[in-house]
C-alpha positions in Angstrom: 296.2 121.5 143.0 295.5 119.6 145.4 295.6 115.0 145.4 292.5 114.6 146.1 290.8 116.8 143.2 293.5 115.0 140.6 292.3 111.5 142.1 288.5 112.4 142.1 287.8 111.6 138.2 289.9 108.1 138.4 287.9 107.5 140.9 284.7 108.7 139.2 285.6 106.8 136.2 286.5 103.3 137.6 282.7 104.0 139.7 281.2 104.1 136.4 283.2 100.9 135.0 282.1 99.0 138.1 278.1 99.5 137.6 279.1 99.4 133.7 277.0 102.6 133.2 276.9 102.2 129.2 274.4 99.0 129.6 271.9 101.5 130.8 271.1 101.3 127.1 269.3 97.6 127.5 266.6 98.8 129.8 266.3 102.7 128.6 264.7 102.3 125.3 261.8 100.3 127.2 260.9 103.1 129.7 261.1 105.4 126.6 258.8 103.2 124.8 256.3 103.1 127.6 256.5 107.1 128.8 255.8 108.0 124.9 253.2 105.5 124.5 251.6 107.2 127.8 252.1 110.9 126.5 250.6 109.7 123.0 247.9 108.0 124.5 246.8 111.1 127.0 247.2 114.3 124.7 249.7 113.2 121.6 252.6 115.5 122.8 255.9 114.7 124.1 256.4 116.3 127.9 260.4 116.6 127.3 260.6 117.4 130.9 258.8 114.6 132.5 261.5 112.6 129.7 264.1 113.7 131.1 263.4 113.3 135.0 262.4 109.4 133.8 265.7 109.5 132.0 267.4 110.6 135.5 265.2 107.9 137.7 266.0 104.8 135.1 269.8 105.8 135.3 269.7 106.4 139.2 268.5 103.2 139.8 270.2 101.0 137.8 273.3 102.3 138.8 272.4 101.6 142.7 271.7 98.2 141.7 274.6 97.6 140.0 276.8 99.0 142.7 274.6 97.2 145.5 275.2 94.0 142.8 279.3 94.3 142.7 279.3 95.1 146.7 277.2 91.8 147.9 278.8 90.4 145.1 282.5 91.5 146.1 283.4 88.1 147.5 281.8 85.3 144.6 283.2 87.7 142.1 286.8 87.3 143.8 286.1 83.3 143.3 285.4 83.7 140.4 288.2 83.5 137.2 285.9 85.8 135.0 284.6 88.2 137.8 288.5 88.5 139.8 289.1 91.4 137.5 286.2 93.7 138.5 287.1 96.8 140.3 286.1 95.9 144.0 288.1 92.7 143.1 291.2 94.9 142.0 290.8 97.7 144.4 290.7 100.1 141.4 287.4 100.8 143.4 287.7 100.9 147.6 284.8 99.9 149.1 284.3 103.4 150.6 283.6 104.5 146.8 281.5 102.0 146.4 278.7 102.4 149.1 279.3 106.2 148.9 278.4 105.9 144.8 275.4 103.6 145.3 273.8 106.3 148.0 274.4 109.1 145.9 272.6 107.1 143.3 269.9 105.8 145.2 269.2 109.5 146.7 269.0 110.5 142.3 266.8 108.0 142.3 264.3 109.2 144.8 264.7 112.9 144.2 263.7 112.3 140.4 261.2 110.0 141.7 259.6 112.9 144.1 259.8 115.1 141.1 257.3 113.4 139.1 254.2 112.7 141.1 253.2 111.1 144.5 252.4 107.8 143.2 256.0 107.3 141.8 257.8 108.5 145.1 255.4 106.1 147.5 256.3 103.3 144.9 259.5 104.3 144.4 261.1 101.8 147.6 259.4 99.3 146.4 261.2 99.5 143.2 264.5 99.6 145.5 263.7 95.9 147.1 264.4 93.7 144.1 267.6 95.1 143.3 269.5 94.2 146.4 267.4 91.1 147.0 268.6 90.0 143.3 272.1 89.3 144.4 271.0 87.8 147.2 269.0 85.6 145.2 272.0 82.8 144.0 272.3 82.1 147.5 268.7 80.7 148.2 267.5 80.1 144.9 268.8 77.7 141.5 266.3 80.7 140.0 268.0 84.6 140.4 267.3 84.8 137.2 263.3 85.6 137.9 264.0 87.9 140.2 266.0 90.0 138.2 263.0 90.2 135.7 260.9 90.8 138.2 263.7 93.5 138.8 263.5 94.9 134.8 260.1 95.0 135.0 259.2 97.5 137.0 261.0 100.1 134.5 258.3 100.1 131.6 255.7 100.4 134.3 257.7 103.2 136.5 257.7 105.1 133.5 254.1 104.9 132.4 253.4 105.8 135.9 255.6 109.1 135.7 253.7 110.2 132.8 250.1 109.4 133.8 250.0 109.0 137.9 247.5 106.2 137.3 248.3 102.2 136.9 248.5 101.0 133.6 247.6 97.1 133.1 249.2 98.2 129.0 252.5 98.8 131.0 252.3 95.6 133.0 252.5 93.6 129.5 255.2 95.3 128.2 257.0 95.3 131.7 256.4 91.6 131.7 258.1 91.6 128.6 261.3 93.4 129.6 261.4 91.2 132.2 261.2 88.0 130.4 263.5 89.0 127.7 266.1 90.1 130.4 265.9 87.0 132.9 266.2 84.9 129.3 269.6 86.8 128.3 270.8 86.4 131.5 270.1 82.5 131.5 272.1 82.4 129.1 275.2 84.7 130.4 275.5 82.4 133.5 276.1 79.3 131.1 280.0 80.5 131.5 280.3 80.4 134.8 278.7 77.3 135.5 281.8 75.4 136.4 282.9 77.9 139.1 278.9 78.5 140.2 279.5 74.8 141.3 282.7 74.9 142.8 282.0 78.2 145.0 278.0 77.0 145.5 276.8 79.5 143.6 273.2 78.8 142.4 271.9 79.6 139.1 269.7 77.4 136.3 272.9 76.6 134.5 274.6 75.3 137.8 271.6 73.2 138.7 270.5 71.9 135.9 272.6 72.2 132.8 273.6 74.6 130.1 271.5 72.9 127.7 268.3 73.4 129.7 269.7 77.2 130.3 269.5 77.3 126.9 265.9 75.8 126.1 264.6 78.4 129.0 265.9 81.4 127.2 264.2 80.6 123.7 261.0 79.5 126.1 261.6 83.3 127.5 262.5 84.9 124.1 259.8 83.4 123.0 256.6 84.6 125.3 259.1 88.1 125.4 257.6 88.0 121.8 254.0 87.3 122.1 254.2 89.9 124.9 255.3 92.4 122.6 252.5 91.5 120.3 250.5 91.9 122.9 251.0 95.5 124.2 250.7 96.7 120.6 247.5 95.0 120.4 246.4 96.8 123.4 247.9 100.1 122.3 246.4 100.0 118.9 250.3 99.8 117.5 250.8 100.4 113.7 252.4 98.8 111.3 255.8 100.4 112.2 255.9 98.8 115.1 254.6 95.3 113.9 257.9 95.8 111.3 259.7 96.2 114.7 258.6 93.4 116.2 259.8 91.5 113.3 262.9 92.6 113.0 263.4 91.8 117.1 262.1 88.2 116.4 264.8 87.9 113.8 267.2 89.3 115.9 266.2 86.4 118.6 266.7 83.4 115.6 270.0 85.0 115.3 270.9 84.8 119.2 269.9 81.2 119.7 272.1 80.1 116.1 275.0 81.5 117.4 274.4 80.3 121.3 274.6 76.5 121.4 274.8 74.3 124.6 278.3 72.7 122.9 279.4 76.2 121.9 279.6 79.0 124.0 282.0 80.8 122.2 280.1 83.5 120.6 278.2 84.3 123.7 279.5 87.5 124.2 278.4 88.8 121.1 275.0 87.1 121.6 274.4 88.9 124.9 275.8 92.2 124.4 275.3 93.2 120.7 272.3 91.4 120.0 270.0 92.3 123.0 271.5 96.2 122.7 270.6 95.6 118.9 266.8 94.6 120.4 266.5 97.5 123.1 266.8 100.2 120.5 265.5 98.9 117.4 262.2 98.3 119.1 262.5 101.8 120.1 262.6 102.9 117.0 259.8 101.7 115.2 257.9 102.0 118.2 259.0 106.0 118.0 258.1 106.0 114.2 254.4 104.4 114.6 254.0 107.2 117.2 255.1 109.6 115.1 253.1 108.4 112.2 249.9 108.2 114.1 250.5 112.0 115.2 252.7 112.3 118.7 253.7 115.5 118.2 257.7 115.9 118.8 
């Protein structure tokens, strides 16, 4: 056997460390509300097929923006006391792997995307944009954080447009609402690095103008993320099962912002990874349920 085919999966692996492939699971249940809302909405059934090619186009391009995230990134991140171990840091991933793992991706991405319909391939670079200017952004701006909702956005919408070919106004609202809810979490993920943000020039909310207004923006953000929510399932005609669900994801927002304070950062970690995964799928499903209780055929 030959080197290379015994280095390939380390290789593969540390790839999928570096674009952290298992958070596809905070955007994912959004697209899936959206594309199910769409097939219930236009005949009741769920098109598995046009599922899974979503499925494919959502995990395509978030791992190119990732990657295209830790490349531009490659230099801060070495700065950086929390960032120095990432792979590109490390070497555990070259460089080569790097670019040639984003453009694999980003090729996914636009084969699933030509899969779907015409709409979704023509719109499909325009998705693309976003994600590498979003890295970009905490050079020119004390606010990357809107553009990587602007970023998050455009899943819940892609995915209504790869079931129905058509714009959906429903999907803005609840893409407006991904968005919001991720550019809040994120406000208050960069709270830790303020400290070297300031030292390296690194721009960000928390670097410009303090954790504790970080903080205030996210519950402003988790906030209208809310009546957003509430909004779409007006629009939709939502049951109660998703009304429960949008409880429960209120809750689980009170519980975020206890355990975040601008004095205590310590529980942050658990704040932004459990609690926003915790968010993502409950949402998704009671939003499944009320489908399936008002008749979407499985």
């Amino acid at each position: 056997m030959s080197t290379a085919a015994i280095e390939t999966p380390g290789r593969t692996k540390a790839f999928l460390r570096l674009v952290m492939i298992e958070h596809s699971i905070f955007a994912l249940p959004f697209a899936y509300i959206a594309a199910l809302t769409a097939m219930f909405l236009a005949d009741k059934r769920v098109h598995w097929g046009e599922l899974f090619v979503v499925t494919v186009c959502m995990v395509g391009l978030r791992t190119f923006a990732m990657a295209a995230n830790r490349i531009i990134d490659r230099e801060i991140d070495a700065r950086n006391p929390r960032t120095a171990t990432r792979e590109l840091v490390t070497g555990a991933v070259s460089l080569k792997t790097a670019y040639a793992g984003s453009a694999v991706a980003l090729v996914v991405f636009l084969g699933a995307a030509a899969m779907l319909n015409p709409l979704c391939l023509a719109l499909a670079p325009v998705a693309v944009v976003p994600m590498v200017v979003y890295p970009y952004g905490k050079r020119f701006t004390d606010f990357p954080q809107a553009i990587l909702g602007l970023a998050q956005a455009m899943g819940p919408v892609g995915a209504w447009l790869a079931v129905t070919g058509s714009w959906s106004w429903d999907a803005v609202v609840l893409g407006a609402a991904v968005g919001i809810w991720i550019g809040g979490f994120d406000l208050i993920y960069a709270c830790q690095d303020v400290g070297s943000d300031r030292e390296n020039g690194v721009r960000s909310v928390p670097a410009r103008y303090g954790v504790p207004a970080a903080i205030r923006g996210a519950r402003v953000c988790h906030v209208l993320t809310t009546l957003l929510l509430g909004w779409f399932a007006v629009l939709t005609d939502a049951g109660v099962a998703f009304w429960i669900g949008l409880v429960v994801v209120a809750g689980a927002f009170v519980y975020e912002h206890t355990i975040v304070k601008p004095n205590d950062l310590s529980r942050l970690n658990r704040a932004f990874f459990q609690t926003n995964s915790f968010v993502g799928i409950s949402l998704f499903f009671f939003a499944l349920v009320d489908l399936v209780v008002r008749g979407l055929g499985i």
